[in-house]
N, C-alpha and C positions, 0 to 999 in steps of 0.2 A: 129285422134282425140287425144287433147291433154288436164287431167285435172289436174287443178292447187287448190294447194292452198292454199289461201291466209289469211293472220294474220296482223291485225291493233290493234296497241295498242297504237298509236300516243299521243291519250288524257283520258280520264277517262273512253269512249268505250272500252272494249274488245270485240273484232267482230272477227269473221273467215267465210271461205266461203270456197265453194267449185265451180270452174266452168270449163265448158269443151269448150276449145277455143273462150272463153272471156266471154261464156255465162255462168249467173247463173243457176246453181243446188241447190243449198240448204246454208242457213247461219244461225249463229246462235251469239250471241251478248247479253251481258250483260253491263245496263249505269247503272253503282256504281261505286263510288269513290274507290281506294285504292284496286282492288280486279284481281288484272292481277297476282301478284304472287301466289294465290290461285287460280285460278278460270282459267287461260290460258287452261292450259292442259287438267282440267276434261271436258272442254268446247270441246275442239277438240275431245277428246274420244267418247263424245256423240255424235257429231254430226257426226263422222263415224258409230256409229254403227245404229244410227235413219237412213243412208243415204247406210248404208251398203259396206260401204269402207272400205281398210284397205291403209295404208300409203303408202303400193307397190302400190296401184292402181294409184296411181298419177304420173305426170309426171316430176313434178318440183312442188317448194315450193316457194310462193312469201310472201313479209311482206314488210309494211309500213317503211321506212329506218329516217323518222325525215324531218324537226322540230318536236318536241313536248314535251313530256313529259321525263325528263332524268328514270326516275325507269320503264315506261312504254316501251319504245324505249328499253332499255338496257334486260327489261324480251321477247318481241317479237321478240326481233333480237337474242336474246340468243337461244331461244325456235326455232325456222327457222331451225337456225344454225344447230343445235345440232339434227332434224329431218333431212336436208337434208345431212350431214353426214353421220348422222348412215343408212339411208337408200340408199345413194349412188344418190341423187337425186340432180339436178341442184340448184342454189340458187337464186330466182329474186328480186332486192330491187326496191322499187318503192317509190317517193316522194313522202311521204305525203299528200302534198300542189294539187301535181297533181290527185294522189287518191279523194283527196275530190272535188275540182273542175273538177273534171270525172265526176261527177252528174249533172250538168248544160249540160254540151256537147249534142246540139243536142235539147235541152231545148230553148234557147236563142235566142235571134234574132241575124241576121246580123249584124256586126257593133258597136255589143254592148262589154262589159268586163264582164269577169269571177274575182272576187277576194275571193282564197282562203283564211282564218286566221285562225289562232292557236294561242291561247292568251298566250305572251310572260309573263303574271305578269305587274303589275303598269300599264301605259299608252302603253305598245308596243307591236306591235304584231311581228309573224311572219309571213308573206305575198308573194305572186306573183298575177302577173297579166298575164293573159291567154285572147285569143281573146274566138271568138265566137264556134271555132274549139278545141280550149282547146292548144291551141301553145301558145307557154310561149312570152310576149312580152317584160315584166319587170321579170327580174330574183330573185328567189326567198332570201331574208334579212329581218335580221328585221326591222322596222318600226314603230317611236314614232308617237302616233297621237298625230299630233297637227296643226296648223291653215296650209290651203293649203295642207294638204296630200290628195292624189291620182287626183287632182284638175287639171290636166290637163286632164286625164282621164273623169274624170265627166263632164268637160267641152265639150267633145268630142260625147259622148252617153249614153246610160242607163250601170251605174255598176251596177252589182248584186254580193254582197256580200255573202259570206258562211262560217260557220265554230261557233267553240265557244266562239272567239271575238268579234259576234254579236251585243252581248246588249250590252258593253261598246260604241263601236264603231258607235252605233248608238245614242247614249246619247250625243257623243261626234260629230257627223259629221251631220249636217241637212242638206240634199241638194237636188233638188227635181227629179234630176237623178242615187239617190242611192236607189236601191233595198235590203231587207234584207230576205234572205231565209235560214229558220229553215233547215238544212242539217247541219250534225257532220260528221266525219270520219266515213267509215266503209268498212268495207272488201266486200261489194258489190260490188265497185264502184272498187277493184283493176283489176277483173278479163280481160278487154280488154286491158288495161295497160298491162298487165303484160304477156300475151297472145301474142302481140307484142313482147314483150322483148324475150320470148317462142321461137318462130317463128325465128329470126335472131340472136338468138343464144347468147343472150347480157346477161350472167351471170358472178355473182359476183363470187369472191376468197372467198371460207367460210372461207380459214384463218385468211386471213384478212379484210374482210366485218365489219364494224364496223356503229353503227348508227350516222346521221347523227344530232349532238344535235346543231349547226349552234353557239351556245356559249357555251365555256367551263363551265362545271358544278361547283359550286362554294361551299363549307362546310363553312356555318360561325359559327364561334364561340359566345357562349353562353355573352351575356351581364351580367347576373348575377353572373353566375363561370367562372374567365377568366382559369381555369381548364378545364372546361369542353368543345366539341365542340358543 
């Protein structure tokens, strides 16, 4: 018996979960904006002690590794890190894009596409495309929408869309073999994932595990004080 677990801070969710060889035990998750650097750690505290764990009882530590949010991605990968460390526990990173499209799998018809998003800002996302098994067939980038995106795809069978590029992306794409299903990120969905990785041994260097933000983070400077950034 092997339990995990698992920390998603990809986007404005802060989610954690607890499961024992892929399956779920217990999660807990908070959707407010701006509250992973407060809210990560009391959140896990609680839901060990409601679920009566202590961080030896696990076997490894997994967390969402990016696209997504740079401050969110940077405190869950921090927070991973810094438990499987000090506790001497394995470290497993799991793609975002795949954690969230892990919720269709098994859901789906044959045939059809999984398309994860993680809304990049302006017009573009960050995206993959997964079959009906959650195998990756278009590798995960960004992605401006604009006329002809995923159009071969759509052309092909039913896409079902997921994530919190939804409403744009549906505002922007009318087509009558696009699906749009209300699913966010969240540490539910990492547990067989990551269970997998578990299993064959497939962990990260804490030293150097780093999140995957797929564009470098940019500081712009202030338009009104060319002082200030």
């Amino acid at each position: 018996m092997s339990k995990i677990l698992s920390i998603e801070t990809s986007i404005a969710v802060c989610s954690i979960a607890i499961h024992e060889d892929g399956k779920l035990l217990a999660i807990s998750e908070l959707h407010q904006d701006n509250v992973h650097g407060s809210k990560l750690v009391p959140l896990i505290k609680s839901l060990l002690q409601e679920a009566d764990y202590s961080i030896s009882s696990f076997d490894a530590i997994a967390v969402a590794q990016g696209p997504g949010s740079y401050t969110g991605l940077r405190i869950g990968v921090s927070t991973a890190k810094g438990l499987a460390f000090a506790h001497d526990l394995p470290l497993i990173g799991i793609d975002s894009l795949d954690g969230l499209g892990w919720q269709l799998v098994g859901q789906v018809e044959s045939g059809s596409f999984i398309v994860p998003m993680i809304d990049a800002r302006r017009m573009e996302v960050y995206a993959k495309v997964l079959d009906a098994n959650g195998e990756t067939i278009d590798p995960l980038k960004p992605v401006i929408l604009e006329e002809g995106v995923f159009g071969d795809f759509l052309a092909s069978g039913t896409v079902y869309f997921l994530g919190n590029a939804n409403k744009k992306t549906e505002e922007f794409l009318n087509n009558s073999n696009a699906r749009y299903i209300d699913k966010l990120n969240s540490a539910a969905s990492l547990g067989e994932l990551a269970y997998r990785k578990f299993v064959n041994k497939d962990f990260e260097d804490i030293a150097y595990f780093e999140p995957n933000y797929l564009k470098e983070f940019l500081v712009l400077k202030s338009k009104k004080n060319p002082l200030l950034l």
